[in-house]
Structures are given as structure tokens and as C-alpha cells.
C-alpha positions in Angstrom: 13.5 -27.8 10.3 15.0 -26.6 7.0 18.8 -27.1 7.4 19.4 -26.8 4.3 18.0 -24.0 3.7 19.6 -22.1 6.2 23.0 -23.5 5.5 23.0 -22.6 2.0 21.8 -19.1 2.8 24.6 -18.6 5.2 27.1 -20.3 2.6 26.1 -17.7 -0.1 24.3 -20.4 -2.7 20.8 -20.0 -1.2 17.7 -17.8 -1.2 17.3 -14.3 -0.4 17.5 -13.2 2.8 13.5 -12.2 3.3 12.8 -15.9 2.2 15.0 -17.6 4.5 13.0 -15.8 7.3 9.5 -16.0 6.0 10.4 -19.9 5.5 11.9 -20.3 9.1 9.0 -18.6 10.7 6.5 -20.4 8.8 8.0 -23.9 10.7 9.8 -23.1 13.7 12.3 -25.2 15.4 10.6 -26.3 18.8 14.3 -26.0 20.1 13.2 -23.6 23.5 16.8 -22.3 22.8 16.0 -21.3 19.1 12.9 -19.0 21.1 14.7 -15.9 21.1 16.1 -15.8 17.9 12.5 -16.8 16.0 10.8 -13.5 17.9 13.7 -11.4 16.4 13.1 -12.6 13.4 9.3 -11.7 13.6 10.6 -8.2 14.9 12.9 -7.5 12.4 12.0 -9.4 9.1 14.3 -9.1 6.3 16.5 -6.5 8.5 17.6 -9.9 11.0 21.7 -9.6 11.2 23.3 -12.6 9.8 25.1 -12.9 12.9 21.9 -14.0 14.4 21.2 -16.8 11.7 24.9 -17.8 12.6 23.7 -18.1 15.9 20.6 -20.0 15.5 22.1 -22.3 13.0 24.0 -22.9 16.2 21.7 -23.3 18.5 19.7 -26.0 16.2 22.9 -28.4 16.1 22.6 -28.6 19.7 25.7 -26.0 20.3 26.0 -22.9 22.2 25.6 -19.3 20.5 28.7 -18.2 22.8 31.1 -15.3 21.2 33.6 -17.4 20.7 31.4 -20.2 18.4 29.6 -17.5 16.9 32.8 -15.4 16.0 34.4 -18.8 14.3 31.4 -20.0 12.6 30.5 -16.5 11.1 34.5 -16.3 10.0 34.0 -19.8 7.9 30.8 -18.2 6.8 33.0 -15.5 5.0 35.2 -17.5 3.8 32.3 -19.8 1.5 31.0 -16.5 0.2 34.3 -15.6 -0.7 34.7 -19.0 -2.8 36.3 -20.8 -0.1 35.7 -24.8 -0.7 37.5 -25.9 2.2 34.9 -23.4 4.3 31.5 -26.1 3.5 34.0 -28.7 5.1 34.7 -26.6 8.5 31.4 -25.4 8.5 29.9 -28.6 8.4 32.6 -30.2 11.0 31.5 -27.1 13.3 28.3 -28.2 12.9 28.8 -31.7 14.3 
């Protein structure tokens, strides 16, 4: 599983969006959580919310995708595209 690849997406430093999902399809996470989120991603391509790649990234640390996770990871997510550096710090410790 590409964790870094993801994460840097989601932190603003990474590929393009359409990359980061033809990569994640091409090797799966065999996290039956991560299930739902991969057949989106076939569904919708390049048009997959963010929200959902906040979810997954979720998911693959072994957390729950609940609102309330979601909602605070995708806020720290805003704040490292906005040029943040304390945000790669929370991100990471939500992570853990």
C-alpha cells in the first residue's frame, strides 16, 4: 500500500489527482474495510471526492471513517495545503 503516496496527495505536495487513483487501484489495500472506497474509486475515476481519500486514508491506519474523524482529518488536510507546518505533525499523530 502506497502511504505515501496518498498522504502527500492529501497534504497538497503529491501527484495529480487521476494518478493517485489509477495507482491505488492498480494495488489495492486487502483491508475488507478499504472495499467500498476502492469500487468508488473504479466508479468515479478522477471525479472521487477528497473526502473519500480522507476516509480511506483512515480506514488503512486501522481507524474508523466516522463524521467526526473524517471531519478533523479533512480540516488538518486544509490546513497543509494552506502552508500549515504544524498540520503534517497532527496529520501524522491522527494517523497513529
Amino acid at each position: 500500500m502506497e502511504f505515501e503516496l496518498l498522504d502527500s496527495y492529501l497534504l497538497g505536495a503529491g501527484p495529480d489527482k487521476p494518478e493517485v487513483v489509477r495507482r491505488l487501484l492498480a494495488a489495492p489495500s486487502s483491508t475488507g474495510a478499504a472495499a467500498p472506497f476502492y469500487e468508488g474509486m473504479r466508479l468515479l475515476g478522477a471525479r472521487t471526492p477528497d473526502l473519500s481519500l480522507v476516509a480511506l486514508r483512515l480506514v488503512l491506519a486501522g481507524k474508523r471513517a466516522d463524521d467526526a474523524a473524517v471531519t478533523h482529518l479533512r480540516a488538518i488536510v486544509e490546513r497543509a495545503r494552506r502552508g500549515d507546518a504544524a498540520a503534517r505533525d497532527d496529520y501524522r499523530a491522527a494517523l497513529e
